[in-house]
C-alpha positions in Angstrom: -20.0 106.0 25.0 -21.7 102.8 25.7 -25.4 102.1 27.0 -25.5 98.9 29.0 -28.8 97.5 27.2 -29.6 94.5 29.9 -33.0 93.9 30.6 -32.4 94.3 35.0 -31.6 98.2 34.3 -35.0 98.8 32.1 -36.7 101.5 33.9 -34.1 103.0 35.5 -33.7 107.0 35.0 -31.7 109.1 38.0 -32.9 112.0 35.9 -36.3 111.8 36.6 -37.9 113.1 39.9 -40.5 109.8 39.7 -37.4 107.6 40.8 -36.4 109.8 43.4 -40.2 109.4 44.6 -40.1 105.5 44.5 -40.4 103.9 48.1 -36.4 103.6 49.9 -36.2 99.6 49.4 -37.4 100.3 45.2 -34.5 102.6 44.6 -32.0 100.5 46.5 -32.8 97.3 44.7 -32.7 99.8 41.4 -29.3 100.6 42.3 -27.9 97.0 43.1 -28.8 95.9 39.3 -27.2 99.0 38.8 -24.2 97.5 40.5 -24.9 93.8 38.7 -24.1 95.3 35.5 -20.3 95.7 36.7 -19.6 99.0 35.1 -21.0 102.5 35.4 -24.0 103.5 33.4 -24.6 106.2 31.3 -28.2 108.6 32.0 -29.6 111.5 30.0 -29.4 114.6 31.6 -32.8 116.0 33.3 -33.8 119.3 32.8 -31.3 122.5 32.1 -33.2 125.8 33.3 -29.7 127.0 31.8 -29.5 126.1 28.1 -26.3 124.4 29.2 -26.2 121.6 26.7 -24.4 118.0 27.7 -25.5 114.3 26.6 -25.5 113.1 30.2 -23.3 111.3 32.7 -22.2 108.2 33.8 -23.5 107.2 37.8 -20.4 105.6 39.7 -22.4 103.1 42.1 -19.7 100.5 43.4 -17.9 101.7 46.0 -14.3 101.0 44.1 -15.5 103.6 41.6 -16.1 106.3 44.2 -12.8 105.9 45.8 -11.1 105.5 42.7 -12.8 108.8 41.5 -12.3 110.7 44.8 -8.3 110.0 44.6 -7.7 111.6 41.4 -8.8 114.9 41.6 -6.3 115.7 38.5 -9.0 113.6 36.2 -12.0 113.7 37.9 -12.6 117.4 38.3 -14.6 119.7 40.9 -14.4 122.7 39.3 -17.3 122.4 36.5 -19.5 121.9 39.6 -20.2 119.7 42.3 -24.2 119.7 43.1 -25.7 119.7 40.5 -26.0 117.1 37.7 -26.4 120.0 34.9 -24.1 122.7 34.0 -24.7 126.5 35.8 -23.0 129.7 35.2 -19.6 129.3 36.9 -20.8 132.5 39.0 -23.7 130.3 40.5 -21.5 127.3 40.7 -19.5 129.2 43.3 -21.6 130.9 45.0 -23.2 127.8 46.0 -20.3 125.4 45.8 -17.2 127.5 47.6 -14.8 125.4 48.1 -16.9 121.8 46.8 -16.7 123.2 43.1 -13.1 124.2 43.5 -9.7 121.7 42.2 -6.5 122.8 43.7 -4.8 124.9 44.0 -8.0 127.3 44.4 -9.2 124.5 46.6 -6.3 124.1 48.7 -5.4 128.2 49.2 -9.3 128.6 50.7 -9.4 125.1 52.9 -6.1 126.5 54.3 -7.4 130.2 55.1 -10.4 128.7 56.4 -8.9 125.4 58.5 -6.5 128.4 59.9 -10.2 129.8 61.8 -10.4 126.5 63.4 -7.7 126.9 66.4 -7.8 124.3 69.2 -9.4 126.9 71.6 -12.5 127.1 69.0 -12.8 123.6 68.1 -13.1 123.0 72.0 -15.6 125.7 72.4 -17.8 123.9 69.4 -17.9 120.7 71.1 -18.5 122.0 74.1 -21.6 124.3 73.0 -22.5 120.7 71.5 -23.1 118.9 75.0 -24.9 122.3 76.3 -27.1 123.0 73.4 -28.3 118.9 72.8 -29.0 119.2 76.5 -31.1 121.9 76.2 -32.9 120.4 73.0 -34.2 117.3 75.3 -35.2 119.4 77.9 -37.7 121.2 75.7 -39.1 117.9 74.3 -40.0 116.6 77.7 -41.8 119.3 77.9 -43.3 119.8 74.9 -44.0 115.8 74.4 -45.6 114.3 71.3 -44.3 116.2 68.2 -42.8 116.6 64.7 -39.0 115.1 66.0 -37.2 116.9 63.0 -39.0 120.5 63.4 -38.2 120.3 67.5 -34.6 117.7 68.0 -32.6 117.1 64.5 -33.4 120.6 62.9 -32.5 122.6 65.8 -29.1 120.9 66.7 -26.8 121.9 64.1 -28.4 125.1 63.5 -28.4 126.4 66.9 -24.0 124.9 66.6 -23.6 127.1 63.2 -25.0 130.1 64.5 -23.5 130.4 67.7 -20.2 129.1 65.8 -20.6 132.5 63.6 -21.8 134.9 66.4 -25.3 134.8 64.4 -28.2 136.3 66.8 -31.4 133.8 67.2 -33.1 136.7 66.0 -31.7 135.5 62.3 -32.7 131.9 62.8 -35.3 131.6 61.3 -34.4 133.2 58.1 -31.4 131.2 58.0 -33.2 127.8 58.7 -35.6 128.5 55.9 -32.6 129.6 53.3 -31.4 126.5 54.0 -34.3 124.8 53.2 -35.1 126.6 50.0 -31.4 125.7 48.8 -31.3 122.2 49.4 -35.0 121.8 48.1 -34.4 119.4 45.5 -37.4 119.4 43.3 -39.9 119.3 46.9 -42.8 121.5 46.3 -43.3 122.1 50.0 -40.1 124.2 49.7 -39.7 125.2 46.1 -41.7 126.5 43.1 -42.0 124.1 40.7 -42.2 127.0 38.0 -38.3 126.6 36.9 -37.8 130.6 36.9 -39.6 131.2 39.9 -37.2 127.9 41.1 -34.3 129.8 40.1 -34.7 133.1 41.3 -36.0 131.6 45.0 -32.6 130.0 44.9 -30.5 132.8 44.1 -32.7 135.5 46.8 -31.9 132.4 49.2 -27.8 132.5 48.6 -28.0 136.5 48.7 -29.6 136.8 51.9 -27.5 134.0 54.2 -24.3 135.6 52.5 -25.5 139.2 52.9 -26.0 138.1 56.4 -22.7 137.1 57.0 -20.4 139.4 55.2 -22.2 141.9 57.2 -21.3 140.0 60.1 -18.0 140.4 59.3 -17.7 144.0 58.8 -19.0 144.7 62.1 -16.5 142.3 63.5 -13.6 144.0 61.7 -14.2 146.7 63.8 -15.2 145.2 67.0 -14.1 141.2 66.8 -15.7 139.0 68.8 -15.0 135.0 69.9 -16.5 133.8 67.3 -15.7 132.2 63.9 -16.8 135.0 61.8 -13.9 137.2 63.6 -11.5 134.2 62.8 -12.5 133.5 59.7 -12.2 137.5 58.8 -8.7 137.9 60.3 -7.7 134.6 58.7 -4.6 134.9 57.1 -2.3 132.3 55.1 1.1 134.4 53.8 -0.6 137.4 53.8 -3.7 135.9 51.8 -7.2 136.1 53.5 -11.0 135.4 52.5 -12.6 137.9 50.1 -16.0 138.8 51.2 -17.3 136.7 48.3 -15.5 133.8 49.3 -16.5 134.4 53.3 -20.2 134.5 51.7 -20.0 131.9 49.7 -18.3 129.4 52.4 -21.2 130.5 54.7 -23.8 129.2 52.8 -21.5 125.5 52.3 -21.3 125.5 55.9 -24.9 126.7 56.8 -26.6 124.5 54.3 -24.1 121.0 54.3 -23.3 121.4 57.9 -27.0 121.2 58.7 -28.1 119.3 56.3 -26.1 116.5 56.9 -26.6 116.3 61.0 -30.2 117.0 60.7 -31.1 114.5 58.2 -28.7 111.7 60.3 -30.1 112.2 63.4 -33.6 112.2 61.8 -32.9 108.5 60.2 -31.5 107.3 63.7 -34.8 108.1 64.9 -36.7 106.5 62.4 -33.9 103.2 62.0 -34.1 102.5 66.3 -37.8 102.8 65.6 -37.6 100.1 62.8 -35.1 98.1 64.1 -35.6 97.5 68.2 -32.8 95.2 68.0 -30.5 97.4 67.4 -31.7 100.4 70.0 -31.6 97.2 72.5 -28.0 96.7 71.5 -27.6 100.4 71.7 -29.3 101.0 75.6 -27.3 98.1 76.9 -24.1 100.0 76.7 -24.4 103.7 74.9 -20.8 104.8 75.9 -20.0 101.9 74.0 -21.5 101.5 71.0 -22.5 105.4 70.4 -19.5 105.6 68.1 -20.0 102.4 65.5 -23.8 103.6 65.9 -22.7 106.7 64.5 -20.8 105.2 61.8 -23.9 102.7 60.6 -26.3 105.2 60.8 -24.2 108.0 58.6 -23.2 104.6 55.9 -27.1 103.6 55.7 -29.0 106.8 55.0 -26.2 108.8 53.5 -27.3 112.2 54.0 -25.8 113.6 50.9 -26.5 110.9 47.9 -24.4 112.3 45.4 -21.5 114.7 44.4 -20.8 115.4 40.4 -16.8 115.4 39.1 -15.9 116.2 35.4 -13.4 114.2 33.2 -10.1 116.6 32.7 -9.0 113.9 30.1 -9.0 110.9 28.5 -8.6 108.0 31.2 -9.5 104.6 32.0 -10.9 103.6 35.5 -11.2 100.3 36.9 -11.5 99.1 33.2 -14.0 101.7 31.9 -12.4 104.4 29.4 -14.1 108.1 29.8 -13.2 111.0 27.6 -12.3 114.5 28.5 -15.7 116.6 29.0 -17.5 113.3 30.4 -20.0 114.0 33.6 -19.7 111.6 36.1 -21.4 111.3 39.5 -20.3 109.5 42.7 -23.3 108.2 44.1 -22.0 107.4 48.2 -25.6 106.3 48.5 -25.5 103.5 46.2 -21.7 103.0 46.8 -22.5 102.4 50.8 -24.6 99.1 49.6 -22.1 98.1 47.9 -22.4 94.0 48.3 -18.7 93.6 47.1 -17.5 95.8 50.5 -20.5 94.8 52.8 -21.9 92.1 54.2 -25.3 92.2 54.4 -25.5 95.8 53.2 -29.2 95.6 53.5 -29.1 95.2 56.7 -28.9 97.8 59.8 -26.4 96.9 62.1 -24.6 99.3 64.6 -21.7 96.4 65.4 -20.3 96.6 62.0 -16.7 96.1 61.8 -14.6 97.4 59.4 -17.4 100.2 57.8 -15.9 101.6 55.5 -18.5 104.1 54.6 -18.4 106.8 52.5 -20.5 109.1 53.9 -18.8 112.0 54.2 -17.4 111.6 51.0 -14.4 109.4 50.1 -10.7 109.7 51.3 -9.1 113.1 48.5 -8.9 116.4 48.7 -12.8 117.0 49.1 -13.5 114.7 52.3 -16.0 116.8 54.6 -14.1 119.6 56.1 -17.0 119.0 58.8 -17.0 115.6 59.9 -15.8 116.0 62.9 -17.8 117.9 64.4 -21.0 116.4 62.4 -20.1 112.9 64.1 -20.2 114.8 67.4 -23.2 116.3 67.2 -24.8 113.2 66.0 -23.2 111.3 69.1 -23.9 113.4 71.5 -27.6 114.3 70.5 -27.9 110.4 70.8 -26.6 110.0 74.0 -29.1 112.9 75.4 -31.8 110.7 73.8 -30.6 107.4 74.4 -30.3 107.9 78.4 -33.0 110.9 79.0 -35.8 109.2 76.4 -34.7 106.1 76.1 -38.0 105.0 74.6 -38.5 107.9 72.5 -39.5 106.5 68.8 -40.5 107.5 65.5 -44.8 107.0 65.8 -45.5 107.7 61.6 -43.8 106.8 58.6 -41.1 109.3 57.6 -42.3 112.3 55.4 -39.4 112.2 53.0 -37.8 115.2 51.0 -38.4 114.7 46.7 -34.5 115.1 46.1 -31.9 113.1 44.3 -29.0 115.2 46.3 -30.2 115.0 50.0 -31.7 111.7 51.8 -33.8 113.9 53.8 -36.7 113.8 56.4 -39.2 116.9 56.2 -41.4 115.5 59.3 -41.0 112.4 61.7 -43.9 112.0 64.2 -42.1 110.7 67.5 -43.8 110.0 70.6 -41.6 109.8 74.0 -43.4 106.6 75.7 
């Protein structure tokens, strides 16, 4: 285990929640001397509420690491966990994780079942509900005017998709919406204790309630299925193999909490980055058709929702001329890997004409790219394109209130203003 000891990483500590509260442009310029030092660097752990005990990990910021990492699943290993940087009881791992903190062929047996749910028919439905729903969204904002643009626009989009997706009432969305918030928290006290038991057990009550939701969902459908992805994902079967309530549980709560995560915090940078940037959202309104989809793709590479997943060394290996041992943490930070100045030009800057963007913002190209891209890019597209024709001046009117996290690049509250 080596320490780089250069003076340009001084300072630096991913464990601690004071970095994660540094202004955007300070951690990025943290993480490019991070990059300078041309191999990954090694971090104490932060806090274990667990008793877990590990020495730390090693933070994969160049973009060559992450993809090298994300193709070798056989060394660079899910299954110790996914989300978080310290060790948990394999029985929270899962619950939380499903299929993220799974290696194949666990992995691969439950992304079949569940990609079997997702027929043609249903995947047309989804994108249609998207067009009706982001519709509906903008209508309600010219009415309601003025007011918090992630609470009234990006929050409700991808919830409102999930739960009709599952056949979940609107009588349960509020309880789902703040779940989800509770379980991506991070270390944000507007969401979570900072009392490490009380942290814990809001966490755990959190998981229990969205899954208790759904697997009694399920039952009911069982006996009287419905159109809906809870009745697929039920009768789901792969050579005579189909989701165990505990797995149907625990892949609600991935999809509830990353598949609105991820849209909602997107949509609520685009905001904020067509505010700060009316070059580009004059690029943008001179042809949306056109641009929508590299907009997409710029906006997904320059916040990167999710900053980080963890992988575990299986064994001793070398990658890109750094050795690891078997047992070493690693974590592949897409964040720091999307500024990466050896793969982008300009990284710094925000520009929806980029060409190639590679990004890696849905994770890199291996067995654990998002299952949800898809229909995340749609959402994100289509939201835009209600905004971009209906409110074409619609723009951010306050600085972003930012979520204290070092796993989600998220926006509590954005002021907007429609004139």
């Amino acid at each position: 285990m080596t320490t780089p000891s250069a003076s340009s990483i001084d300072g630096i500590d991913l464990s601690a929640n004071e970095f994660w509260a540094l202004p955007w442009q300070d951690r990025h310029d943290a993480f490019a001397r991070l990059r300078a030092v041309g191999r990954p660097v090694f971090f104490d752990e932060p806090e274990n509420p667990f008793g877990t005990a590990s020495s730390g990990y090693y933070a994969f910021v160049s973009h060559a690491d992450v993809l090298g990492a994300s193709r070798q699943p056989e060394l660079f290993s899910s299954a110790r966990g996914a989300t978080s940087v310290v060790d948990l009881p394999p029985e929270f791992n899962e619950y939380f994780g499903s299929m993220i903190s799974m290696d194949d062929p666990r992995h691969a047996r439950l992304r079949r079942i569940v990609s079997r749910a997702f027929t043609p028919k249903m995947i047309q439905k989804f994108e249609d509900d998207v067009a009706v729903t982001a519709a509906s969204i903008v209508d309600d904002l010219l009415a309601t005017g003025p007011c918090d643009f992630v609470q009234h626009v990006s929050a409700r989009l991808p919830l409102r998709i999930i739960c009709q997706m599952m056949g979940i009432g609107d009588e349960h969305y509020d309880m789902v919406l703040r779940n989800t918030n509770i379980i991506l928290s991070g270390q944000d006290p507007e969401f979570i204790s900072e009392d490490m038991d009380t942290a814990v057990t809001q966490l755990l009550t959190a998981g229990q309630d969205l899954a208790n939701l759904v697997t009694g969902l399920a039952a009911e459908r069982a006996e009287d299925p419905r159109d809906d992805l809870v009745s697929a994902l039920a009768k789901a079967n792969i050579d005579g193999e189909q989701l165990t309530p505990a797995e149907l549980g625990s892949f609600f709560i991935l999809l509830v909490v990353a598949g609105n995560e991820t849209t909602r915090t997107a949509i609520s940078h685009a905001l904020n980055l067509l505010t700060e940037h009316p070059d580009q959202r004059a690029v943008l309104l001179a042809d949306v058709a056109g641009r929508l989809p590299g907009a997409v793709e710029e906006i997904v590479r320059y916040a990167s929702p999710v900053i980080w997943m963890r992988r575990s060394v299986t064994r001793d290996c070398t990658l890109n001329g750094s050795d690891y041992r078997a047992g070493d943490k690693v974590l592949l930070v897409y964040w720091a890997a999307n500024r990466d100045e050896a793969v982008f030009a300009d990284p710094g800057h925000f520009d929806i004409t980029r060409s190639p963007n590679p990004h890696v913002g849905f994770g890199a190209a291996g067995p654990h790219f998002c299952l949800g891209a898809h229909l995340a890019r749609r959402e994100i597209r289509v939201m835009l394109q209600e905004l971009m024709t209906r409110v074409p001046q619609i723009r951010a009117s306050a600085a972003p209130d930012r979520l204290l996290s070092s796993f989600i690049n998220g926006i509590k509250h954005l002021p907007c203003e429609l004139d």
